[in-house]
Structures are given as structure tokens and as C-alpha cells.
C-alpha positions as CSV (number, residue, x, y, z in Angstrom):
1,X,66.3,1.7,99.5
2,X,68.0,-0.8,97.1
3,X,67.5,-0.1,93.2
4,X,64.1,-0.9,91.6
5,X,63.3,-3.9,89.7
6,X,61.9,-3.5,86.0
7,X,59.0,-5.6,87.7
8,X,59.0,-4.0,90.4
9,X,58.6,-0.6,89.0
10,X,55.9,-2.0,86.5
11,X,53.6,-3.8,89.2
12,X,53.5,-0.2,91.0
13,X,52.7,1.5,87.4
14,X,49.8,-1.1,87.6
15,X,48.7,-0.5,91.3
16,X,49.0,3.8,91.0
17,X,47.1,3.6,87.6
18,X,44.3,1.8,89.2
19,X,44.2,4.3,91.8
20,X,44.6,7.3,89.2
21,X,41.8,5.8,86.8
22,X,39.1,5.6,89.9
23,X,39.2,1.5,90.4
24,X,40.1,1.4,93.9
25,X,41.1,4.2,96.5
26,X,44.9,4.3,98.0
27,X,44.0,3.7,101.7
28,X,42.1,0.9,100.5
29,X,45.0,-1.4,98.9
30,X,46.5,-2.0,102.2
31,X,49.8,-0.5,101.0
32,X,52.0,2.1,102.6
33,X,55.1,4.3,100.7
34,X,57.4,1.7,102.1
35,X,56.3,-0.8,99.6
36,X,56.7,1.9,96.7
37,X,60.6,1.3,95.3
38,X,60.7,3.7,92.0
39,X,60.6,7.3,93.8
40,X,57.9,8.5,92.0
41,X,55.6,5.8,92.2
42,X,56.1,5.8,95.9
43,X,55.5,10.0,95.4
44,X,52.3,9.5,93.5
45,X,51.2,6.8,96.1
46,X,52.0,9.5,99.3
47,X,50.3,12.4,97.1
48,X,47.3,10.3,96.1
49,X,47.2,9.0,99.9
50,X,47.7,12.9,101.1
51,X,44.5,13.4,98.5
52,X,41.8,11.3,99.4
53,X,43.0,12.1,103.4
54,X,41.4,15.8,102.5
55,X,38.5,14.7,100.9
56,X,39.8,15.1,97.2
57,X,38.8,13.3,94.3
58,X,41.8,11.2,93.0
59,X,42.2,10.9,88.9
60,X,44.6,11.5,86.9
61,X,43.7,15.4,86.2
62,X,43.2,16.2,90.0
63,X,46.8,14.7,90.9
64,X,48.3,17.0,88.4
65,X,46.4,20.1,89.6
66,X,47.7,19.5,93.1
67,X,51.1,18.6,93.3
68,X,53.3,21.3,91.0
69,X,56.4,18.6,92.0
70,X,54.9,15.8,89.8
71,X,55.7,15.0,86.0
72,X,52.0,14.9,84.2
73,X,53.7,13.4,81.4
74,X,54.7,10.7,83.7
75,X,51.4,10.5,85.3
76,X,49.6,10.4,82.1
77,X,52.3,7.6,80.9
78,X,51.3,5.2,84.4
79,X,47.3,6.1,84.1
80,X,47.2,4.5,79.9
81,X,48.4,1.2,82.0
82,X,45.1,0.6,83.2
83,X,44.0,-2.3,81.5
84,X,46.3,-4.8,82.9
85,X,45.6,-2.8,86.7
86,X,41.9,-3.3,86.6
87,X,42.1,-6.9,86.2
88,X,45.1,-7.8,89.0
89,X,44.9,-4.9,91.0
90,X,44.4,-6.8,94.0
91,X,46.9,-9.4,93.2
92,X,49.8,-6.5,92.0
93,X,49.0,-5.4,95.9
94,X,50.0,-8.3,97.4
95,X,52.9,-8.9,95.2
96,X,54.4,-5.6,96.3
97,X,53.4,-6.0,99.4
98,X,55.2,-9.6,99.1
99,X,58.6,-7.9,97.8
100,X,58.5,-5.3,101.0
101,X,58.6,-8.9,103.1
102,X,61.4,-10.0,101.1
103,X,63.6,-7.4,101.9
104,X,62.4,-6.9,105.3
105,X,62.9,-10.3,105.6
106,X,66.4,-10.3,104.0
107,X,67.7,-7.2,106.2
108,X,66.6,-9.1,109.7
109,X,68.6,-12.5,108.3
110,X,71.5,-10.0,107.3
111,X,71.5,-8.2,110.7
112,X,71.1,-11.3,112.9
113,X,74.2,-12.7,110.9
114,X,76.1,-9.8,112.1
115,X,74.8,-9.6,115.3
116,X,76.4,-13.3,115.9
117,X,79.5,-12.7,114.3
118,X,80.1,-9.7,116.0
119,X,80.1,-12.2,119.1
120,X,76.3,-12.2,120.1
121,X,74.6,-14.3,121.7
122,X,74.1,-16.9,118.8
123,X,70.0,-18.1,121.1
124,X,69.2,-14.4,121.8
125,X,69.9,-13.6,118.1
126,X,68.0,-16.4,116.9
127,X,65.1,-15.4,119.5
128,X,65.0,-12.3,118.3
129,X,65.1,-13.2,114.8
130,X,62.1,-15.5,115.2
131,X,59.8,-12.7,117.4
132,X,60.9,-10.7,114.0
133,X,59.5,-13.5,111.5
134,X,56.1,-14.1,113.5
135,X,55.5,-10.0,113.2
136,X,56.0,-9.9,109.8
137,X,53.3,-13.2,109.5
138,X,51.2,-11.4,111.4
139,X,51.4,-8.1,109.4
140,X,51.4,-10.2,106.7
141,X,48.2,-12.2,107.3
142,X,46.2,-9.0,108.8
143,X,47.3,-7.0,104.8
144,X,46.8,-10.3,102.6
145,X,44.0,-8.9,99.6
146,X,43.8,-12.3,97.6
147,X,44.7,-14.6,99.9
148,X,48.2,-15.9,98.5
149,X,51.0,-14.2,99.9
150,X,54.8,-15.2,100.2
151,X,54.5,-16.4,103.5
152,X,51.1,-17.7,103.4
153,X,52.1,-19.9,100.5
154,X,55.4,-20.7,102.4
155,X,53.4,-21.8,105.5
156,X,51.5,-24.8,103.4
């Protein structure tokens, strides 16, 4: 997975201190570790996930306790972000959720391109390509939290 953003990285900060301060459960968010970039956001996220799967209570204290792997100062450092996650929780979601399009988006262009100048057939690729882009509006749609997502708002 390509480097991480600075607000990238930050908007995950936001989402994993909502979680850690008791705002909103993981399974909830309609994220998955894919659309974690900084490794140990997308750790926390997995752990947190692994956590309220067996029925444990998730803050800050509890996700210390359980995973011996996990900097606590680290932990402690993304839970003080919680003012600014309480307020755009929902939106922070969907604009990681938007970045995970972007590069999913970008990697299906990239590997079409190829495809065609590796001497493919330029209206398969393009098919292909397009039964692609409708999955990832469709995943898109079914995951949207606040209603304004990069390809809802492209689709207007």
C-alpha cells in the first residue's frame, strides 16, 4: 500500500479516537482495514474490530490491556483527538472510505492501460473496466454514512 498522507493519517486518528473514546463502535462505521493507510491506525482498527467481535468493551484502557503489540503512548496520543472525531465522525468515514475508491479506482484505470498496451483487446478492457466502476458505485452507495461521497457527488 502506497505511503500515507498527513490527511490521511489524521482523518484515521479522528475515526479510531471516536471508536477508542466510546462514540461509535468499529463494525458500525462501515469501514474495513483496507481503508486504514498508516499501519497502526489500520492495527488499532483490526484490534478494536477483533474486540467488540468477542464481546469486549472498546476504550482506550481495554485496547491497551489486550494487545501487548500496540504503543499506549500512541493510543493515548490518537484518543486526546476526540473533539474534532465526535463532531465529523461520520463524515471522516466516508472521506476514508472515499480515498480507498480513489486508489481502487486509480489501480483498475492503471491496469486496464496496461492490459491494452500489452495488446488487449482495447472493448473487452474497456468492458471490464466499466463492470469494475459500477461495483465500486454500488459498494459505494450500499457504505455511504452522510450521504456525499466521491462518486455520489461525481454522479450529479
Amino acid at each position: 500500500m502506497p505511503g500515507c498522507e498527513m490527511k490521511q493519517t489524521m482523518l484515521e486518528r479522528a475515526v479510531l479516537a471516536g471508536v477508542l473514546m466510546g462514540d461509535e463502535l468499529p463494525a458500525t462505521l462501515g469501514l474495513e482495514e483496507r481503508h486504514f493507510c498508516d499501519p497502526l491506525c489500520r492495527q488499532l482498527f483490526t484490534g478494536l474490530l477483533q474486540m467488540q467481535k468477542d464481546g469486549q468493551q472498546i476504550d482506550l484502557v481495554s485496547a491497551c490491556m489486550s494487545n501487548e503489540h500496540l504503543d499506549c503512548v500512541a493510543l493515548t496520543q490518537i484518543a486526546q483527538e476526540r473533539p474534532v472525531s465526535v463532531v465529523l465522525l461520520r463524515q471522516h468515514c466516508d472521506e476514508l472510505r472515499d480515498a480507498d475508491l480513489r486508489r481502487r479506482l486509480g489501480a483498475m484505470i492503471a491496469s486496464a492501460q496496461t492490459a491494452i498496451a500489452d495488446g488487449a483487446n482495447v472493448a473487452e478492457s474497456i468492458a471490464a473496466l466499466s463492470k469494475a466502476m459500477e461495483e465500486l458505485v454500488r459498494e459505494d452507495a450500499e457504505n455511504t454514512q452522510s450521504g456525499g461521497t466521491m462518486l455520489e457527488l461525481m454522479a450529479r
